[in-house]
Residue, then its C-alpha position, 0 to 999 in steps of 0.5 A: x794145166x795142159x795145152x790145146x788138144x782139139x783135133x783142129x789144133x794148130x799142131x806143133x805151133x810152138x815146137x814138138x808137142x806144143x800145140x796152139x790155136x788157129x785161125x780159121x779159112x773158109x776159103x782153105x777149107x782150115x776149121x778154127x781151133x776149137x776150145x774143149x771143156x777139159x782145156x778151158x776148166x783146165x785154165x780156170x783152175x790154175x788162175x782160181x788156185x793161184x788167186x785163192x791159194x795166196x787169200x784171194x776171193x775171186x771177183x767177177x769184177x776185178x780183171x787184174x786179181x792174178x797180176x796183183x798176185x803174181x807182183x805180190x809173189x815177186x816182192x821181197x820181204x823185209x824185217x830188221x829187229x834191233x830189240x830182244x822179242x820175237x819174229x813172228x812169220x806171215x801167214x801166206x808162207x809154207x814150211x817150203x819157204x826159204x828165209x834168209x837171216x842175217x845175225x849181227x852180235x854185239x860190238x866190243x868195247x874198246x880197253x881202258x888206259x892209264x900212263x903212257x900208253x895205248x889201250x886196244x880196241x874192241x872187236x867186232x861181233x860174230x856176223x853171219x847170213x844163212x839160209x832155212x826153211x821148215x818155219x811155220x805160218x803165223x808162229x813168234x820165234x824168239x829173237x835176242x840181241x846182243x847188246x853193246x861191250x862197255x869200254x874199259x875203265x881208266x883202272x885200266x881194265x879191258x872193255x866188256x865183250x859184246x852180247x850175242x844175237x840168237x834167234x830159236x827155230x823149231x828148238x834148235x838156237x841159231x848163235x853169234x857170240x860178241x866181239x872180244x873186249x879191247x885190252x885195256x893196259x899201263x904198258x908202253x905197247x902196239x895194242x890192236x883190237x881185239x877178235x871177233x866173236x864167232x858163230x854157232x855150229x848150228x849155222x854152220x851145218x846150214x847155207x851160209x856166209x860169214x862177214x867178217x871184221x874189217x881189220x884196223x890201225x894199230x895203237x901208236x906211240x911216238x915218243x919225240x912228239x909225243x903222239x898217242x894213239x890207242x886202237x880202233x874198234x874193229x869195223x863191218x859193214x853195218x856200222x862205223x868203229x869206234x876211234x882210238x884216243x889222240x892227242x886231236x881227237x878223243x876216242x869215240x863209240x861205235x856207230x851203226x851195229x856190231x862194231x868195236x869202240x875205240x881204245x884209249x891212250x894217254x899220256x901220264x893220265x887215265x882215260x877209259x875206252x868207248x863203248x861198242x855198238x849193239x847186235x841185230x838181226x835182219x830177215x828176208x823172205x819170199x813169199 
């Protein structure tokens, strides 16, 4: 591409070097910018790659072919996949194109409870969004999710750990582990939910930003009422923590993705604890 360089050019019109086109004036003896076979070829070539290098076939009757590419181009695409598999990349991409990925591990479950006493919560999975290129056009990546952490039973015992989410690029295996399985106990203690779980080397060595849990309210024992309440699951942005046990309410699982269920607590009973919520992973691109 080039611009106008026809000895009638409008010299300098759109600053040093940035030639334009005229009118003409008889009168002021001004001659109107002529085009040039090199200018206008020059201008036809970069529409037509434009249009055929995204698919297009040109058509003679459709005078808005390169708007509809230029939109195309700016728009965002969008993949959730909540279900082990395989994302397959477009065939309009390039090795050139950036994805991000975001991966979400399994939620934890939270700890099961047996006596007076309060069980902790489950953690939250890893949570990670990166940045990569070098995928191929039209090409499955295997994808797994991780799956969601029982909670603990009345034994007690402690909730089950959340699955990981991982998706495999070109051999190379991009991980995020699941939250850590509330502590189940038959103590009298401050239980609080349990870690998050973490994030491969692989990710790290990439553009990235990790989400972390959001922390939660302790377990609590008030003897005089008495009062007992296990601890939540651990919270992110995609979902809801599971609740801990009360004496109002029971515990509940976690809703949405990635976060800890709730830990018992009982009074001279058992209770189990609640489940987690499974992983995902969510894929964005422009192409």
């Amino acid at each position: 591409m080039h611009r106008i360089d026809t000895t009638t050019k409008f010299t300098d019109l759109f600053g040093a070097g940035k030639h334009g086109f005229r009118d003409g004036n008889k009168a002021l003896v001004i001659a109107a910018t002529a085009f040039n076979a090199a200018w206008a070829n020059s201008v036809q070539e970069e529409l037509a790659n434009t249009i055929e290098g995204y698919g297009g076939v040109l058509d003679a009757a459709n005078n808005s072919q390169f708007f509809g590419v230029i939109k195309a181009a700016k728009q965002l695409n969008f993949v959730a996949i909540t279900s082990s598999g395989n994302f397959t990349t477009p065939a309009n991409i390039t090795t050139a194109t950036v994805f991000e990925f975001t991966l979400v591990a399994g939620g934890a479950g939270g700890g099961g409870a047996n006596g007076t006493c309060v069980a902790g919560g489950g953690g939250a999975g890893a949570a990670v969004r990166f940045l990569i290129s070098g995928l191929l056009p039209n090409t499955a990546y295997a994808v797994l999710i991780g799956a969601f952490g029982l909670g603990g039973t009345a034994v007690p015992t402690n909730g089950s750990d959340g699955g990981t989410t991982q998706i495999t690029i070109n051999g190379t295996v991009y991980s995020c582990t699941g939250g850590i399985g509330g502590v189940g106990t038959t103590v009298n203690s401050q239980a609080v939910c349990s870690a998050q779980g973490t994030v491969s080397a692989s990710i790290l060595a990439l553009p990235h930003e990790i989400i972390y849990q959001q922390p939660s309210a302790a377990a609590s024992v008030i003897s005089s009422v008495p009062v007992i309440t296990g601890s939540n699951g651990a919270s992110l942005p995609f979902g809801i923590a599971g609740l801990g046990t009360s004496l109002i309410a029971a515990e509940t699982d976690g809703v949405g993705f990635g976060v800890g269920g709730g830990g018992a607590g009982v009074i001279t009973t058992s209770k189990a604890g609640k489940k987690g919520a499974a992983g995902k992973l969510e894929v964005r691109w422009v192409a």
